[in-house]
Every structure is written in structure tokens, then in C-alpha cells.
N, C-alpha and C positions, 0 to 999 in steps of 0.2 A: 486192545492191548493196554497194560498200564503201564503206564511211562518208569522206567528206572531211576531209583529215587537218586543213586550217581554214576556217573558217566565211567564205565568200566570196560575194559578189554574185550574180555567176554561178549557186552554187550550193544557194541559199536554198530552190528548191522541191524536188531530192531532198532534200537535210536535213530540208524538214518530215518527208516522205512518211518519213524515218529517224527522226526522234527521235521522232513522234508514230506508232507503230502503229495506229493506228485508222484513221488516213488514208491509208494505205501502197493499200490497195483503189480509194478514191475517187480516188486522186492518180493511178494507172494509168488508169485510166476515161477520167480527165480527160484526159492527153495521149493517147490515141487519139480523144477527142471533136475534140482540137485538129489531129490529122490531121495531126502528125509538125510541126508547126512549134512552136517556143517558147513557152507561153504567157507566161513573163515573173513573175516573184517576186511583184510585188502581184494581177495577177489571181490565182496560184495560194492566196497568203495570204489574199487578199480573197473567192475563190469557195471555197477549203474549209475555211480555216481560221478565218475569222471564223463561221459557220453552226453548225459543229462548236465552236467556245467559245461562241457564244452560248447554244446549247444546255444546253451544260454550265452555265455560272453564270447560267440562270433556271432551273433545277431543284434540287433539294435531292440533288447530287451527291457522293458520296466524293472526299476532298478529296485524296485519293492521284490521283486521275485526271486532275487538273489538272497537277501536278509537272511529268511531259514535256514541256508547251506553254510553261509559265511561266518553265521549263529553259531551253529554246531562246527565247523570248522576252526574255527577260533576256541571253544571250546577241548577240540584235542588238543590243538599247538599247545594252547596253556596247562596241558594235564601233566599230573608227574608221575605219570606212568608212562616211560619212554618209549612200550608198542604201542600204546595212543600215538601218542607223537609222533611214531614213523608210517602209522596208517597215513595222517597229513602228510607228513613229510615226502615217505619215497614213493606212494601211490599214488596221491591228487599233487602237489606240487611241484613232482618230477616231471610227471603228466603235461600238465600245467605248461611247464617251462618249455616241454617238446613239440608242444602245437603252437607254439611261439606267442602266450597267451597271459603268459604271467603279468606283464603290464596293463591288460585290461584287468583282470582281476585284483590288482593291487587297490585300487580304490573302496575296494568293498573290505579288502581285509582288517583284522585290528590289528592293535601293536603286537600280539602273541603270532597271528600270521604269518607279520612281518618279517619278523625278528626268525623267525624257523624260516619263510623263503630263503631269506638271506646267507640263512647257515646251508642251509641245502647248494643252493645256488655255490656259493663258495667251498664249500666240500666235494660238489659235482665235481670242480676243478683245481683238486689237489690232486697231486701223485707222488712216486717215490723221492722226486726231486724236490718240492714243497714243502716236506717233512721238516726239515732243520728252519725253515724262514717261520719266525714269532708266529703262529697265528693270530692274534688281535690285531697287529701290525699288517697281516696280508688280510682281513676282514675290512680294519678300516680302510686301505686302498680301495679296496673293491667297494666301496660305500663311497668313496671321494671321486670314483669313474662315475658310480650311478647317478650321484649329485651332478656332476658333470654334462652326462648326458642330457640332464633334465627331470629324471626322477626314474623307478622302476616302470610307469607309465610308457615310456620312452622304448625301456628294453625291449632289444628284438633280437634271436638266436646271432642274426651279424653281430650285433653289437657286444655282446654277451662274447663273444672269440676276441671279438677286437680288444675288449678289456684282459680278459685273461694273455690277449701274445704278447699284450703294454706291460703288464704286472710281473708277468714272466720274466720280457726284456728286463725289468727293472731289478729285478730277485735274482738275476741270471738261473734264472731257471729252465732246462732243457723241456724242450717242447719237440713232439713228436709230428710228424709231417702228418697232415688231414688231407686226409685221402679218397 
């Protein structure tokens, strides 16, 4: 395959299957599973490439083995084509955040990563009551918990409720009973 010369919508799942060797096998697999029709960027990120990270950062991996994913990762966040950026977004760092992993992960990410976890993260938990509170003002809260806690390193799904029922309390913002 030849590598696409930029990083495009369209061509998000041979780029993984290119920058991430590992996948190059699976990703074959997968489009004869799919029987010659599209599968479409977030299934291919969400069925091999979320399984394949998840893997990697709940084991005690070489930290080199990450590079290429976090490479190409970092690459979406920063693109300004915003289904790029929600392939990162709502497919691998939502992901992410559900296996309760996004603090490992954090170390590896760049500032482009980051800065989209964080949005995610904090849009995760907004609702109709959050609407009227400033958002830059309810973003940096949620940065001054993280700091708090110790860093994103730290974050764990507890802790993550604990800051949003604190932020809420603080916004008065109504919060629905978890159940």
C-alpha cells in the first residue's frame, strides 16, 4: 500500500492498518469479513483499534509499542476536519475513558490528545442543566479537579463522578440520581 500523502477522512482505516503494523493483518481480515463493502473509520478504529490499545495499556507494555497509535492518534486530534477528530474523540477516547484507562494512556498522548480528552471528558458531562454555566469557566474547573487529584494519570471512572457531583454542587447544577 502507499501511504496517503494527507491524513483524510476517507482514509483513516488504511492509515491505521499503515502506521500501526500490528494491525495491517487484522485490518485485511476485517475487510474480507466486511465482504468488499466499507466498513467506515469508527467501526474499523472502534473494532481493531480500540481491542489492540486496550490491550496494550492494561499490561505492563514497552512503551515504544505505543508510539505508532499515539503517532497517528495525535495526528487526528490535531486535524481540522472535525470527523477526524471525532473518530479520536467519540470512538478511542470515549472508549478509553470506559475501561477506566484514560490515565494510563495520558502519558503517551501530545498536547492535541490532550486538549480533545479533556473536551470529551467534559462534554461527556454536560447536560441540559450545564447549558447556561460559561463553558471555559466549567472546563477550567474540571482542569483545577484534575490538577488536584494529581494529574489525568490519577483519573479513575470514581473519581471522574466525584468531580462532576463537586462541579455540579458548585454550578448548582441538577444532577440525576445513578442508578
Amino acid at each position: 500500500m502507499i501511504k496517503p500523502e494527507r491524513l483524510e477522512y476517507e482514509n483513516l482505516p488504511a492509515r491505521l492498518a499503515e502506521e500501526v503494523p500490528e494491525l495491517r493483518v487484522p485490518y485485511e481480515e476485517y475487510l474480507q469479513w466486511w465482504g468488499g463493502e466499507e466498513p467506515g473509520s469508527h467501526n474499523v478504529y472502534g473494532d481493531l483499534l480500540n481491542p489492540y490499545l486496550i490491550s496494550l495499556l492494561s499490561t505492563d507494555v514497552d512503551p515504544k509499542t505505543l508510539v505508532p497509535v499515539f503517532r497517528l492518534m495525535e495526528d487526528l486530534a490535531a486535524h481540522d476536519d472535525h470527523r477526524v477528530r471525532e473518530v479520536a474523540a467519540y470512538t478511542v477516547i470515549e472508549r478509553l475513558f470506559g475501561e477506566g484507562l484514560l490515565g494510563s494512556a495520558w502519558p503517551h498522548m501530545g498536547e492535541a490528545m490532550r486538549s480533545l480528552a479533556l473536551e470529551v471528558l467534559t462534554h461527556y458531562f454536560r447536560s441540559d442543566e450545564t447549558v447556561p454555566v460559561d463553558q471555559k469557566t466549567y472546563q477550567r474547573r474540571w482542569q483545577e479537579e484534575i490538577v488536584r487529584l494529581g494529574g489525568m494519570e490519577n483519573l479513575t471512572v470514581e473519581a471522574v463522578l466525584s468531580i462532576r457531583d463537586s462541579i455540579y454542587d458548585e454550578f448548582g447544577i441538577k444532577r440525576h440520581k445513578r442508578v
